[in-house]
N, C-alpha and C positions, 0 to 999 in steps of 0.2 A: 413227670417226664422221665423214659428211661432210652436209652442210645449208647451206642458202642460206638468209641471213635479207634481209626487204626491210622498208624503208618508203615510204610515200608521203607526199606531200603534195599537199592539194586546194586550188584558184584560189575554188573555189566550195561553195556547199551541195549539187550537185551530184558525186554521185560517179564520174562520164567526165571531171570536168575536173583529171586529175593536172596538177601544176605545176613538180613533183619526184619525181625518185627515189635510193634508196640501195638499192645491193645488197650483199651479203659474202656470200663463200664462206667455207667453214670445212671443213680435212681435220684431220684427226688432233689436233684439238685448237686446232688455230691458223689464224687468218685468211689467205689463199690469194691471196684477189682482193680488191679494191674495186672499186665500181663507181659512177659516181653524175653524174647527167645534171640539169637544167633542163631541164622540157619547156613548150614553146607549148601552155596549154590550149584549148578551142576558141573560137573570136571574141577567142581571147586576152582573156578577160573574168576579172575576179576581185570577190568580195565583200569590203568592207571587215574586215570581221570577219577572214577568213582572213589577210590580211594584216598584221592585228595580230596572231594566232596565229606563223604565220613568216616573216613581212619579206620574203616575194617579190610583189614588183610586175609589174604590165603590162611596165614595159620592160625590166627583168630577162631577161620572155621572148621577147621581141618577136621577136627575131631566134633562140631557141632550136628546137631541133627538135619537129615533132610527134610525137606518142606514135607514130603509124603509119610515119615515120622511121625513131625509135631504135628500135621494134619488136623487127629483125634482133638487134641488142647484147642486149636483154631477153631474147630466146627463148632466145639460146644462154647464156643464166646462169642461165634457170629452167628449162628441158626436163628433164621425168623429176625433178626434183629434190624430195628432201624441204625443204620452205619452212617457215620458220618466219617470227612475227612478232607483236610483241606485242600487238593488237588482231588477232587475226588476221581477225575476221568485216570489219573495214573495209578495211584493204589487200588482200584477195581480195576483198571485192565493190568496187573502187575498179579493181582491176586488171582486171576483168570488165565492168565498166560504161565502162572506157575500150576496152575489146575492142572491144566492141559497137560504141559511138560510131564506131569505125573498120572496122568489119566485118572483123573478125579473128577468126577460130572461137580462144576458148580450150581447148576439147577438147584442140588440139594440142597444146598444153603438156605435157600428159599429167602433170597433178598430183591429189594427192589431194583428195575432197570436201571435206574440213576439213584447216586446215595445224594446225601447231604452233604453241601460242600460249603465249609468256609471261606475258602479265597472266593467264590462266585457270591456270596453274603456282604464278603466286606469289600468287593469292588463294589458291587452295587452303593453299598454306602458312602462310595466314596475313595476310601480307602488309598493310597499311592505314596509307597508304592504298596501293594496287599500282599505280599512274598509272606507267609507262616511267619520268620522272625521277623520282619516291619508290623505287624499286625499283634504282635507280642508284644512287642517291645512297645509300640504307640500304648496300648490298655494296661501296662505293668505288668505282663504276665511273665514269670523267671522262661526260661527256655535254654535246653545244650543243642542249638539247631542240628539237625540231621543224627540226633540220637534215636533211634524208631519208639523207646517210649515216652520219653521227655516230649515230641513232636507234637503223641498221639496225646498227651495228659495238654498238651499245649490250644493242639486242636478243641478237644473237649470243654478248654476254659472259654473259648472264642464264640463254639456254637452256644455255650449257656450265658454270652453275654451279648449276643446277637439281637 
């Protein structure tokens, strides 16, 4: 079995402005790669709110790369790849809406219409409440909620225990 799991984190209520990312790979069971960047969202602007969500500020990213930057590193961990992610309808439309923002055709990626998603996995099961750290924490799996790779290494334990 091999699958890339991601998370994002957004600066704003705006879903172009990632601020974060966490990526893992996963071959035959076990984590392969990490991957995980601070990104400059655009005007490098953040709403308070999101901040209290996950403790990344303005100057955090002041000097980090833009999404259209780390692009390259991103493509070549998701191309063709089966993605998974525990909210999956928001990190693919987060990832797509920062596409945009930077006129980046996502076509290229060449991923599927809908990824894999754990919260939709483990409500089915059940699951309540299914929020990423409930779903953790019920199976013993460590987690820094709202770290973009800690989430994504979080996500990756859930779908391989699914």
């Amino acid at each position: 079995m091999k699958f890339t799991a991601i998370d994002f984190e957004t600066a704003t209520g705006m879903r172009s402005s990632a601020c974060a990312v966490g990526i893992v790979t996963v071959e035959d069971g076990a984590i392969t790669e990490e991957f995980h960047s601070l990104i400059q969202p655009p005007s490098n602007a953040y709403f308070g709110m999101n901040i209290a969500v996950h403790g990344i500020r303005p100057a955090d990213t002041m000097d980090a790369p833009t999404f259209d930057e780390l692009y390259p590193e991103i493509k070549q961990r998701l191309l063709g790849r089966t993605i998974v992610a525990h909210n999956e309808a928001f990190d693919r439309s987060v990832l797509r809406r920062t596409m945009e923002h930077y006129a980046l055709d996502y076509a290229e990626l060449e991923l599927a219409e809908r990824w894999e998603c754990t919260m939709r996995i483990y409500k089915t099961k059940g699951f309540v409440p299914y929020k990423l750290n409930a779903c953790c924490e019920r199976l013993g799996i460590a987690l820094r909620h709202h770290e973009a790779l800690s989430d994504a290494i979080g996500c990756a334990h859930l779908y391989l225990l699914r």
